[in-house]
FIFIGU-944870 format. One record per residue (C-alpha): residue number from 1; residue in one letter; x, y, z. Coordinates in Angstrom, 2 decimals, padded with zeros to 5 digits, m for minus. Layout:
(NUM; "A"; (X; Y; Z))
...
# end
This chain:
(1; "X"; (113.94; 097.45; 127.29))
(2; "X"; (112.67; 099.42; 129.71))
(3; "X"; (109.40; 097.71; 130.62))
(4; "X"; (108.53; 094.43; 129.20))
(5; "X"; (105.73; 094.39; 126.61))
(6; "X"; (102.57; 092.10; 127.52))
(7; "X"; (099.39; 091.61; 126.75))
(8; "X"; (097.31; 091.03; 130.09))
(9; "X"; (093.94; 089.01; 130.65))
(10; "X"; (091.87; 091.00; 132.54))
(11; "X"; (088.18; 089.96; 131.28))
(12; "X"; (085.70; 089.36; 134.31))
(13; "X"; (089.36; 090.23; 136.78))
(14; "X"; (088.12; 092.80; 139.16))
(15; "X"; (090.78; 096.07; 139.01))
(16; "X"; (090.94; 099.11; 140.84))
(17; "X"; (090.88; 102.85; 139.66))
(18; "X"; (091.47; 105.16; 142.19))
(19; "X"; (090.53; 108.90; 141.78))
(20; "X"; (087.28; 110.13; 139.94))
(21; "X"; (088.65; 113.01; 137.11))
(22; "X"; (088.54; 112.33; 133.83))
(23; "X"; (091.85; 111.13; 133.08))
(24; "X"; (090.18; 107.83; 135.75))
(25; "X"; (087.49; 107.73; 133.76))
(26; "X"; (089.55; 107.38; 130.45))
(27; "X"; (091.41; 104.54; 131.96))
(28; "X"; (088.45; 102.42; 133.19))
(29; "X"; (087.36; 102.81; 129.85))
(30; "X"; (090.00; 100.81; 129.07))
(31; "X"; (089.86; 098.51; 131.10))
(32; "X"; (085.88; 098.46; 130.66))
(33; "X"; (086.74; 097.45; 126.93))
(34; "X"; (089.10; 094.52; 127.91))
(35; "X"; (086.15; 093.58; 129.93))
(36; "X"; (087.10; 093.95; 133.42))
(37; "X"; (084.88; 094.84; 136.40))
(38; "X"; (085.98; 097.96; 137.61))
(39; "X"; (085.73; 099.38; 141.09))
(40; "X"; (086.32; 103.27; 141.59))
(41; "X"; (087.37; 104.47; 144.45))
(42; "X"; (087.39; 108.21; 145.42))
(43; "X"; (085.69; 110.90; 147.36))
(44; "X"; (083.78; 112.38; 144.25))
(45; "X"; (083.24; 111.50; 140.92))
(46; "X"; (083.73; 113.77; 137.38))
(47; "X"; (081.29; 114.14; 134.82))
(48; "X"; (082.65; 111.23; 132.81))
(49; "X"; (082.61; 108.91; 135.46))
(50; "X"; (079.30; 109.48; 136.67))
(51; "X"; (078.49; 108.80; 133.53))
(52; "X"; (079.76; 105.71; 133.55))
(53; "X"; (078.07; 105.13; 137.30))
(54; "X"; (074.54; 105.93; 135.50))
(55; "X"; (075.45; 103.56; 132.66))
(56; "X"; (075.81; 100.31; 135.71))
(57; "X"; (079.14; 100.34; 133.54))
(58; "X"; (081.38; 100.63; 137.29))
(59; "X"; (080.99; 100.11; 140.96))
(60; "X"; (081.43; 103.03; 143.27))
(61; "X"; (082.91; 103.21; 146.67))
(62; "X"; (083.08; 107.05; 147.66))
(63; "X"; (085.94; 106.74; 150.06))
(64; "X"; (089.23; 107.73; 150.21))
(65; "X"; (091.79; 105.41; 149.13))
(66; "X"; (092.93; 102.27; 151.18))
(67; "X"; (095.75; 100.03; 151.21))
(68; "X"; (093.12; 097.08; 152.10))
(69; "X"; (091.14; 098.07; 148.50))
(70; "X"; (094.08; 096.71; 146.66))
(71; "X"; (093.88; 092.85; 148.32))
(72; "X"; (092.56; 090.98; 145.76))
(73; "X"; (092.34; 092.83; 142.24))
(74; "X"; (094.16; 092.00; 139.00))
(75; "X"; (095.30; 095.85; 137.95))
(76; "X"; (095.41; 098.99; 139.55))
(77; "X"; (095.31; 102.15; 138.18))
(78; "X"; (096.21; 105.47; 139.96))
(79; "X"; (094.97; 108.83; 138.59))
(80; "X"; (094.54; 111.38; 141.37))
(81; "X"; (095.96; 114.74; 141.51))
(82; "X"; (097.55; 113.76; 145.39))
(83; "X"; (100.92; 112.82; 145.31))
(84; "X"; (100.61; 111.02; 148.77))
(85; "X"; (097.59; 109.31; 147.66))
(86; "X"; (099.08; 108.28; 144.41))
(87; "X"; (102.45; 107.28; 146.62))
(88; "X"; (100.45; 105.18; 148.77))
(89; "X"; (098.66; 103.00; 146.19))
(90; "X"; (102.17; 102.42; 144.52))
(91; "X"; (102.99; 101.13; 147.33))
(92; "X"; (100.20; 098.86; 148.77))
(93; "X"; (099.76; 097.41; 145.33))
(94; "X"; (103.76; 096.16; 145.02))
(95; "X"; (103.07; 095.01; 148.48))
(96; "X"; (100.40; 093.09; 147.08))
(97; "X"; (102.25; 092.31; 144.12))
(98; "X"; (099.79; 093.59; 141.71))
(99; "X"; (100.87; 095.72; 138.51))
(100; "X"; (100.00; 099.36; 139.46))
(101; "X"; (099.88; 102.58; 136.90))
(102; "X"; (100.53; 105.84; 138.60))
(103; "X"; (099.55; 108.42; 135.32))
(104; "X"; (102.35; 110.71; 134.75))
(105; "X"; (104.61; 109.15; 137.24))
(106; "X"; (106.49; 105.98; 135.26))
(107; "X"; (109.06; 106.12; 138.20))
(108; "X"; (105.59; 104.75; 140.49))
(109; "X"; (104.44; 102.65; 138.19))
(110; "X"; (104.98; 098.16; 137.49))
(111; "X"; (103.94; 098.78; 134.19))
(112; "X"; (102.07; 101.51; 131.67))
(113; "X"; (099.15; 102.14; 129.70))
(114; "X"; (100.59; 102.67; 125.82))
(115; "X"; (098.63; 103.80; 123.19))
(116; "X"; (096.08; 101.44; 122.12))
(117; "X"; (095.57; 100.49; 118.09))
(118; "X"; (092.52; 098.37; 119.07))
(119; "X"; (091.39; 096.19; 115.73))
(120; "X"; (090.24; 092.88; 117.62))
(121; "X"; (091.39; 090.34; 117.90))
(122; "X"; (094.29; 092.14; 116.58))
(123; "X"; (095.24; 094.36; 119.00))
(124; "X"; (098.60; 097.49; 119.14))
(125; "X"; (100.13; 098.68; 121.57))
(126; "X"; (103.26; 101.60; 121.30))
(127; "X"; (104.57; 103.05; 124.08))
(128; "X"; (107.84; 105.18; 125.07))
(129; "X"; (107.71; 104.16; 128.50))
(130; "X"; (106.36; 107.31; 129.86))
(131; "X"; (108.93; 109.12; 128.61))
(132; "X"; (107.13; 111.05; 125.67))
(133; "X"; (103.50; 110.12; 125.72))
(134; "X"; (102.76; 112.76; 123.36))
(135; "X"; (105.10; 111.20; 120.66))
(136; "X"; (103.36; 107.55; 121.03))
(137; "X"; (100.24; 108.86; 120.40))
(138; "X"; (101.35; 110.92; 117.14))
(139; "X"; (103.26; 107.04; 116.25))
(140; "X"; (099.68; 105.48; 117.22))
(141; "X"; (097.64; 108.11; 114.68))
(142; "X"; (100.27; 107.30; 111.81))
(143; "X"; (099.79; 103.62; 112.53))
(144; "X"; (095.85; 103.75; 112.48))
(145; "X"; (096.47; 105.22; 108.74))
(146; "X"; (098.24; 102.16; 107.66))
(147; "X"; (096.34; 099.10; 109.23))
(148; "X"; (092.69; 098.52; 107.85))
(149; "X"; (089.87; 098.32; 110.56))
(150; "X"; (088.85; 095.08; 108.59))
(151; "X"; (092.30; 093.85; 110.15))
(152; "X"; (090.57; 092.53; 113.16))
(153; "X"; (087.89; 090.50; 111.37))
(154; "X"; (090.39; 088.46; 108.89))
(155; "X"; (092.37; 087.84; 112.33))
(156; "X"; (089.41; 086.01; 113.86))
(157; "X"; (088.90; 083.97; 110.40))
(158; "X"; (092.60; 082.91; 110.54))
(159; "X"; (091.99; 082.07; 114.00))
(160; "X"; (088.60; 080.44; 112.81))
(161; "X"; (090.89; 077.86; 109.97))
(162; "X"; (094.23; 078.13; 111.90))
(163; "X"; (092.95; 073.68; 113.57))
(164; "X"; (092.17; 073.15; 109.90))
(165; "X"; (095.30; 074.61; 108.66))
(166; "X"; (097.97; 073.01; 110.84))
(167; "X"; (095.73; 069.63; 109.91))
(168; "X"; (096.28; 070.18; 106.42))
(169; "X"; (099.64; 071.29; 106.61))
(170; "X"; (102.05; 068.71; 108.78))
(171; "X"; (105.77; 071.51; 108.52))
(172; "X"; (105.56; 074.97; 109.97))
(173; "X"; (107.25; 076.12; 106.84))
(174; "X"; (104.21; 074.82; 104.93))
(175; "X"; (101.59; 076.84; 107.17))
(176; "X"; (104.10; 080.08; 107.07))
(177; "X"; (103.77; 080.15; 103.46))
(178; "X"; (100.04; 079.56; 103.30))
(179; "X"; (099.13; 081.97; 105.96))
(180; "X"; (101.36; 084.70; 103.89))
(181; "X"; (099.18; 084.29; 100.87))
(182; "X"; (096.47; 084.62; 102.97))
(183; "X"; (097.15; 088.03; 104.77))
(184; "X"; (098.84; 089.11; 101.06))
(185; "X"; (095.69; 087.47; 098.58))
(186; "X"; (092.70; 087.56; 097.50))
(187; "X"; (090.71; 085.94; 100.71))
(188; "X"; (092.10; 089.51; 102.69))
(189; "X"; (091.17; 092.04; 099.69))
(190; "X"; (087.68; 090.07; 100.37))
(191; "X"; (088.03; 090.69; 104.11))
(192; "X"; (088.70; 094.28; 103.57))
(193; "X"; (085.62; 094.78; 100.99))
(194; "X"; (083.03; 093.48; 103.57))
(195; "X"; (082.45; 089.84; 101.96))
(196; "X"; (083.55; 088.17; 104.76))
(197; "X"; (081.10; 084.97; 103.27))
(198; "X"; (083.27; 084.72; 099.86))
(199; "X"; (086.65; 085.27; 102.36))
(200; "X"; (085.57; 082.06; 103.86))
(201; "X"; (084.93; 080.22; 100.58))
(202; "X"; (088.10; 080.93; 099.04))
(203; "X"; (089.91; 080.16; 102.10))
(204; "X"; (088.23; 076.36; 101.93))
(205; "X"; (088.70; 076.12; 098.76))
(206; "X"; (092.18; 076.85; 099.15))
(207; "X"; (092.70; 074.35; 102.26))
(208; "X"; (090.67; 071.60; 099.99))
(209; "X"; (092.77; 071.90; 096.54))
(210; "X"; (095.32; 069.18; 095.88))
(211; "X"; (098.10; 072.46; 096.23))
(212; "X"; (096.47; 074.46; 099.15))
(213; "X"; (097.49; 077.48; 097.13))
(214; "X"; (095.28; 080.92; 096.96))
(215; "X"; (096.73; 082.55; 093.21))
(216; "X"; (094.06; 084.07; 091.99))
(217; "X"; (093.82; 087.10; 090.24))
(218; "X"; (091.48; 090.06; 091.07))
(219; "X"; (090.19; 093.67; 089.67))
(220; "X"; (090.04; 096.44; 091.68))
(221; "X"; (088.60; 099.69; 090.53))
(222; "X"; (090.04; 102.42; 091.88))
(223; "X"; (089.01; 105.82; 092.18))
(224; "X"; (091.85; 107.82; 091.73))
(225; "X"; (090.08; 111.35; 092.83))
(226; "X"; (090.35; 114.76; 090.96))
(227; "X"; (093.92; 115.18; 090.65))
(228; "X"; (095.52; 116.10; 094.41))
(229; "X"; (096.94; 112.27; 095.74))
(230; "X"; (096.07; 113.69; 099.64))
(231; "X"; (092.69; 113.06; 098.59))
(232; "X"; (093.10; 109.10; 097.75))
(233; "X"; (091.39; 107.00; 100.28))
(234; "X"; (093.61; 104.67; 102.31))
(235; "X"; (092.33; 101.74; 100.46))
(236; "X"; (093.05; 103.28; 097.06))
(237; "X"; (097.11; 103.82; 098.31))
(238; "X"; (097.08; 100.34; 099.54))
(239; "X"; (095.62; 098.18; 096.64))
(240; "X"; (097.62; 100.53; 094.28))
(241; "X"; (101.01; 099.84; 096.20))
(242; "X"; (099.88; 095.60; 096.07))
(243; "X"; (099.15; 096.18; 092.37))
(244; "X"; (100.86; 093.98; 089.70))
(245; "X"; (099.76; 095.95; 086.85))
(246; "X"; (097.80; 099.18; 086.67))
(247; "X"; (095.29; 100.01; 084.10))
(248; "X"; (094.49; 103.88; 083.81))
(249; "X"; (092.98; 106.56; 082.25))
(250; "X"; (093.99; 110.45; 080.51))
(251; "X"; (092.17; 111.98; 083.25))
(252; "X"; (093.76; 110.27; 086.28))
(253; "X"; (096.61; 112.98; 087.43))
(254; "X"; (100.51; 112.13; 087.44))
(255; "X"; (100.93; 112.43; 090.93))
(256; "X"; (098.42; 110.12; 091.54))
(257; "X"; (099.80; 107.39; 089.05))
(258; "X"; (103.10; 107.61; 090.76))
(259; "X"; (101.80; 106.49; 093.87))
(260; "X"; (101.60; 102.86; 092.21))
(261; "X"; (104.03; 100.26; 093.35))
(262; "X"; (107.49; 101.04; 091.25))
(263; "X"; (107.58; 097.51; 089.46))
(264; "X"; (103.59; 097.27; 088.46))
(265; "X"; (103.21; 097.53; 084.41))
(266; "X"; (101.54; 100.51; 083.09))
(267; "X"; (098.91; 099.94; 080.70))
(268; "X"; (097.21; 103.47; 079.34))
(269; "X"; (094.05; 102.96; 077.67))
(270; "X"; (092.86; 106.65; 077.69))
(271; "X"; (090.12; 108.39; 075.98))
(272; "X"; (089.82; 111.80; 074.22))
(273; "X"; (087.60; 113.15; 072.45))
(274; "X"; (087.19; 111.00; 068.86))
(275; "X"; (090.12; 109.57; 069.73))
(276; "X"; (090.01; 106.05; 071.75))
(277; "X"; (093.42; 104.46; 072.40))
(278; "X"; (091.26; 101.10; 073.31))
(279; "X"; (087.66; 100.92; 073.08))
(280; "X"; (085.24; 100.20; 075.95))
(281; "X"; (085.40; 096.77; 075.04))
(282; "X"; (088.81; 095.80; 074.82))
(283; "X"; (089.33; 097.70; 078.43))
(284; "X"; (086.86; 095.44; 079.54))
(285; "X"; (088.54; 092.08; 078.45))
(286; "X"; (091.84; 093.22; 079.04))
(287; "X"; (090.72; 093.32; 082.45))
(288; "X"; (090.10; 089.63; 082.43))
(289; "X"; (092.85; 088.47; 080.76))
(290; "X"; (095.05; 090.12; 083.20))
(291; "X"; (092.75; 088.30; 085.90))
(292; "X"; (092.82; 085.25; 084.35))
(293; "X"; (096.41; 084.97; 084.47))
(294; "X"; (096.76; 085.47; 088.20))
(295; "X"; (097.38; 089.04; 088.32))
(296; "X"; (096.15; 092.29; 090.83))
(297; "X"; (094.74; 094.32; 088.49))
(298; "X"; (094.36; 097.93; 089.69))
(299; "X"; (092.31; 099.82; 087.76))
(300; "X"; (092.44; 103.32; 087.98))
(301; "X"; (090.31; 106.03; 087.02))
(302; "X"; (089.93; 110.18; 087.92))
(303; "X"; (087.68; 110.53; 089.98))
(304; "X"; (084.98; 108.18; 090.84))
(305; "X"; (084.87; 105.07; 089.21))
(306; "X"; (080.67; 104.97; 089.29))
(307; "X"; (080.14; 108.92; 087.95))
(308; "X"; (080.45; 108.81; 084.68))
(309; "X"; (083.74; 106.81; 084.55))
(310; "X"; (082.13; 103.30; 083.23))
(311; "X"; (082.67; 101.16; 085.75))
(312; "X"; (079.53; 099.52; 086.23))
(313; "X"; (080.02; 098.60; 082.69))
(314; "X"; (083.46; 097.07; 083.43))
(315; "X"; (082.10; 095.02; 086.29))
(316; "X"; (079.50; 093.69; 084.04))
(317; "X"; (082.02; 091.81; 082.09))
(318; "X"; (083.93; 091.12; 085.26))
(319; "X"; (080.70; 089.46; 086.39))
(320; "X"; (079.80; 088.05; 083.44))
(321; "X"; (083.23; 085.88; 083.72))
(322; "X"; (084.22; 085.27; 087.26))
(323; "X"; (086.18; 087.34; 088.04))
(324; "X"; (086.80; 088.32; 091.59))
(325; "X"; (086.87; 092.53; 091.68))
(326; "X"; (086.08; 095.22; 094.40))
(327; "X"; (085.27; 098.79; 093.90))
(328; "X"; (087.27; 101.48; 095.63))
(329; "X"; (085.07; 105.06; 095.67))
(330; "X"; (086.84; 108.01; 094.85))
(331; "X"; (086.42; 111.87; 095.54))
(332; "X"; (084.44; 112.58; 092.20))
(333; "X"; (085.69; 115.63; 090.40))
(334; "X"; (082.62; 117.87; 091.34))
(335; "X"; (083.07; 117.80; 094.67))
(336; "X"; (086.71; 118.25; 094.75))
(337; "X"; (086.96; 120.82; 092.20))
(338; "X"; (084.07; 122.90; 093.61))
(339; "X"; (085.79; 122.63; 097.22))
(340; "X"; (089.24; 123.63; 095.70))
(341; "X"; (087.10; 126.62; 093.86))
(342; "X"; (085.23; 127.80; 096.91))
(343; "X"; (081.99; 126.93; 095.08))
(344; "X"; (079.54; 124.93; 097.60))
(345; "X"; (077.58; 122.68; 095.39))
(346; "X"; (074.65; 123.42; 097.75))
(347; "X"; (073.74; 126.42; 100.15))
(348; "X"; (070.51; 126.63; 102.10))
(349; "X"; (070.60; 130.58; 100.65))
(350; "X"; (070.83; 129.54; 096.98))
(351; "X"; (070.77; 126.12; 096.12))
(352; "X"; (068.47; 122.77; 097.38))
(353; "X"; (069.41; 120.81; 094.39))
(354; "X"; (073.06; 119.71; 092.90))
(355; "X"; (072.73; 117.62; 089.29))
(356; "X"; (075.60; 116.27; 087.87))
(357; "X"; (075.47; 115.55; 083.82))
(358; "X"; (077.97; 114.59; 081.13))
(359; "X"; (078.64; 117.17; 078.21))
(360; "X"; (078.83; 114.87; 075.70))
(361; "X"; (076.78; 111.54; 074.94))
(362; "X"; (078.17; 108.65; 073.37))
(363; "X"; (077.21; 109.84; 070.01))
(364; "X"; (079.33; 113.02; 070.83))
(365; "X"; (075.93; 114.67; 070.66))
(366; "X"; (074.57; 117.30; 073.83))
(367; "X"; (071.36; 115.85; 073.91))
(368; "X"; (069.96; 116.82; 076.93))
(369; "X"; (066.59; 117.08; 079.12))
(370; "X"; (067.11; 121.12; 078.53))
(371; "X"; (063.97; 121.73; 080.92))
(372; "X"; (064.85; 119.56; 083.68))
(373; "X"; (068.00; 121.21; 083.99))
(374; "X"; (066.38; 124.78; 084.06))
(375; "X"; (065.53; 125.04; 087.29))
(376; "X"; (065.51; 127.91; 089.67))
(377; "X"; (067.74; 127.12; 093.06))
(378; "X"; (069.51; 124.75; 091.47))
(379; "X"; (072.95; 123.72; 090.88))
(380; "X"; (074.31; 122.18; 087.38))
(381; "X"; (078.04; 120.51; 087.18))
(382; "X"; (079.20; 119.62; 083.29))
(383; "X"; (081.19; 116.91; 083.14))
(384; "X"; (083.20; 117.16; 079.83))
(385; "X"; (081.89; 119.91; 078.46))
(386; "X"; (084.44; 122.14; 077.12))
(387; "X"; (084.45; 121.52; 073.62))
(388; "X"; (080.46; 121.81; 074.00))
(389; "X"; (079.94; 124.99; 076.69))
(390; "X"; (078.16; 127.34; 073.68))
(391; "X"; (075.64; 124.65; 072.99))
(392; "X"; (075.09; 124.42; 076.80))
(393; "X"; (074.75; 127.47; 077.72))
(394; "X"; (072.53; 128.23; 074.93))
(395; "X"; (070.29; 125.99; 075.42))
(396; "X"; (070.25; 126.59; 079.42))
(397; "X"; (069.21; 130.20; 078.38))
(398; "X"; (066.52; 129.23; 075.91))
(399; "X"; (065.19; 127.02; 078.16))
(400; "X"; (064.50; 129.71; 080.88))
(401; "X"; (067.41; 130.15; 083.04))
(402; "X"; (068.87; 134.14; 082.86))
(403; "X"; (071.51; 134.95; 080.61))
(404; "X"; (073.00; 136.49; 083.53))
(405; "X"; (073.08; 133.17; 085.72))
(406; "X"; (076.70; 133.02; 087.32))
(407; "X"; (079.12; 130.06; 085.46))
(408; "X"; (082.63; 129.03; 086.35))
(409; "X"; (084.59; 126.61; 084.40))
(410; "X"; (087.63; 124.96; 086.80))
(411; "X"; (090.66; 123.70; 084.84))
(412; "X"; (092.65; 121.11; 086.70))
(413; "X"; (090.82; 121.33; 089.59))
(414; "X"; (092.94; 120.26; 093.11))
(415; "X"; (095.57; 120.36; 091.10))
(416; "X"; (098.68; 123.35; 091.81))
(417; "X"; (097.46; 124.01; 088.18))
(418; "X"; (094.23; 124.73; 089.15))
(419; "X"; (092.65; 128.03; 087.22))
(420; "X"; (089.13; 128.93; 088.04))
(421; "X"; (087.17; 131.01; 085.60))
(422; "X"; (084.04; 133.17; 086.64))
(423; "X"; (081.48; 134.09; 084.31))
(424; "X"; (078.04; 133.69; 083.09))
(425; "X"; (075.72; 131.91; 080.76))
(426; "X"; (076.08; 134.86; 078.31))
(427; "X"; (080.01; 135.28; 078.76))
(428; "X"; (081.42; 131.92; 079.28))
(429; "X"; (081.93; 131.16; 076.21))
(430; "X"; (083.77; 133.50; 075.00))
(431; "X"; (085.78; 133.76; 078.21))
(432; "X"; (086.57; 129.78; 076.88))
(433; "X"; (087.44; 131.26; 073.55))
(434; "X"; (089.78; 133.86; 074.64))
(435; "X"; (091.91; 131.63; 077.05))
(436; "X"; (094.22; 128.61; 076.51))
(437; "X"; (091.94; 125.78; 078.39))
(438; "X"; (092.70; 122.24; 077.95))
(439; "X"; (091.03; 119.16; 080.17))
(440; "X"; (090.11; 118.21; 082.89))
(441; "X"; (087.83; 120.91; 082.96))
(442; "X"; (084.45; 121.03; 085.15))
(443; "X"; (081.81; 124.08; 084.65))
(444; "X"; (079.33; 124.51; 087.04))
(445; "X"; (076.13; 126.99; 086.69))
(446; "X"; (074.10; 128.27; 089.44))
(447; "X"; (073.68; 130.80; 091.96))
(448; "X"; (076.68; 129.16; 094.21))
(449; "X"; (079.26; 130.59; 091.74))
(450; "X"; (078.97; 134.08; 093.29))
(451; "X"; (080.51; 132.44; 096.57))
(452; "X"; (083.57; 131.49; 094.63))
(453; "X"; (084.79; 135.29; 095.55))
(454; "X"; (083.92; 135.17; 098.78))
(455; "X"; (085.02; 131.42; 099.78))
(456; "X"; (088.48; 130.70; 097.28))
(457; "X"; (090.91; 129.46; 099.75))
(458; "X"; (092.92; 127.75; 097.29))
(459; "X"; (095.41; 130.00; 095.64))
(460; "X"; (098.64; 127.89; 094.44))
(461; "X"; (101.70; 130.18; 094.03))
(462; "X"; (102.57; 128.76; 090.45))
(463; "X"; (103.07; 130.19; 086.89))
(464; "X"; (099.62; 129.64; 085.70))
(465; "X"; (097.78; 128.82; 088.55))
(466; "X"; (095.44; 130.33; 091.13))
(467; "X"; (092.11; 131.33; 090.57))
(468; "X"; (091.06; 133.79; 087.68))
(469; "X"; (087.62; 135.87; 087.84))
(470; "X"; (086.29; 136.82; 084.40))
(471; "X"; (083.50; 139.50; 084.40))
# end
């Protein structure tokens, strides 16, 4: 190693920054967030640092530097564009003995500022010694992807329990194993949902059972988006790679199912149309079996498990029994298939109102507030209504909208499958009639459809794909 890694206390330490540009004032930030008192010296100040002068955030000296400036600080930081100044503190500060960061110059420096992954307590730092700044920072953005901002606050609970844990636990092998199932159970996935209260429960709980153990099982429903995986949410990726069995649906995309851990047991319970492979109900208590028997239970659904996707109905029964669960949002499939399309949902030109609506009721009836949804300036997205787009359209018409009201129907929207089909209330149908469309399909009516010309950006170069304009 080049430089040894350390992790220095600087809280209430007085440090030094000399020069007043803003690569000065992004280092006293730094050191302002570790909580030091920071003195700037330099003729002038920047924009950003006299913005930090006006906040009382620094002290000023404006003065050029001075070996005597260095006598008594914790850290000093050099970021002038004067070699000889820059020179000069390197060397009053070593003969001070106090670390010193020239920026840009790791040959002048006792130690160096790495990139910071700052989740506190938990704190990262990755650095290349100077040598390629540029490629720490591109390691730091790949590592902020993969660690949780909740990571900080289940840090300061362990360090909250850690008296009570080395009290209940007498061999280091004993508080190894605990602590794992804490940072890999259900007390974390708690953390990371925001119920920091329940965290703390389970963890005494844990600590006050005759086997201080934490197997539990848990639910976690899982949006699984519209069909492309890039638009998962870093929770959904990381509660579907923990899962020990996955529950899906027909609509969630094969791309995005193979995203879950390898070794996790499939379990489809899709729905078509008349054609249930489990009912609602059984979904619901397979769920809590599953639970029940100590298992993470991911289960995963297109789109967003809240619009139209029965969730709230699962996590009734999940309620009803005790069962631990969180809910993971995902990109529902209006908004991702209208983006994909080049359809804004909403455009201060055409539309001030979006309404989203299921083609088919329970019944398999399209029983519908016709009038409601006949509105001028406004925006209608079908959910599964393919097999019912003549009854909807005719009814839109004979409720007032124009026959000539733009329509598009997407087909596997986000996906590189995706086929886009421009009409209007008159010719949809029979645009439907004369093609080969299968689900998922989304149709959306309104005056934002005759953007979808002007705005498709996503064209996929496959056999079948791209987007299609009907007249």
């Amino acid at each position: 190693m080049d430089f040894l890694p350390i992790f220095l206390t600087v809280r209430n330490q007085p440090c030094l920054v000399v020069g007043g540009g803003e690569v000065a004032a992004r280092k006293a930030g730094v050191l302002l967030q570790a909580g030091a008192r920071v003195l700037v010296v330099a003729p002038k100040l920047g924009g950003a640092m006299s913005a930090l002068l006006a906040q009382q955030r620094i002290e000023y000296r404006a003065d050029r530097f001075d070996a005597e400036q260095v006598r008594g600080v914790a850290v000093v930081i050099a970021a002038t564009d004067d070699e000889e100044v820059n020179r000069a503190v390197a060397q009053a500060a070593r003969g001070f003995h106090v670390p010193v960061n020239v920026v840009d110059r790791p040959e002048l420096c006792s130690f160096v500022m790495p990139s910071i992954i700052d989740r506190s307590p938990l704190v990262l730092a990755v650095s290349t010694g100077g040598a390629a700044p540029v490629l720490a920072r591109l390691l730091r953005a790949r590592l902020e992807t993969l660690i949780p901002a909740s990571y900080g606050r289940l840090a300061a609970m362990m360090g909250e329990f850690r008296a009570k844990v080395r009290q209940r636990f007498q061999r280091a092998a004993d508080r190894r194993v605990f602590w794992e199932r804490v940072v890999e159970g259900v007390v974390a996935e708690q953390v990371y949902a925001g119920q920091d209260t329940a965290a703390r429960m389970t963890l005494q709980q844990a600590l006050d059972s005759d086997s201080g153990g934490l197997a539990r099982g848990e639910v976690y429903l899982v949006g699984g988006g519209p069909g492309d995986p890039d638009l998962l949410t870093f929770r959904a990726l990381r509660l579907m790679q923990r899962a020990d069995v996955v529950v899906y649906d027909r609509l969630v995309a094969p791309a995005v199912l193979d995203l879950v851990r390898r070794d996790a047991e499939r379990i489809y319970v899709g729905k078509e149309r008349d054609n249930h492979a489990v009912p609602q109900e059984g979904i619901n208590q397979l769920l809590v079996r599953l639970a029940r028997e100590g298992k993470r239970v991911v289960r995963l659904k297109g789109g967003d498990p809240f619009i139209f996707g029965r969730g709230g109905e699962e996590i009734e029964t999940l309620m009803a029994e005790g069962i631990a669960f969180q809910v993971v949002p995902g990109i529902t499939a209006a908004a991702g298939c209208a983006s994909y399309a080049g359809i804004p949902l909403t455009h201060r030109d055409y539309s001030q109102a979006v309404v989203f609506v299921t083609g088919h009721l329970q019944d398999g009836s399209v029983n519908l507030n016709w009038k409601a949804l006949a509105q001028p300036r406004q925006t209608i997205v079908f959910y599964m209504g393919l097999h019912g787009i003549a009854v909807l359209c005719r009814e839109l018409i004979g409720h007032g909208l124009p026959p000539a009201t733009p329509a598009a129907l997407v087909e596997q929207g986000t996906t590189i499958n995706q086929r886009v089909y421009v009409g209007t209330l008159e010719t949809l149908p029979d645009i439907v009639r004369h093609n080969d469309i299968h689900a998922p399909t989304l149709i959306i009516v309104g005056e934002v459809v005759r953007l979808h010309e002007k705005l498709a950006w996503f064209m996929p170069a496959v056999a079948g794909g791209g987007a299609t304009s009907t007249p």
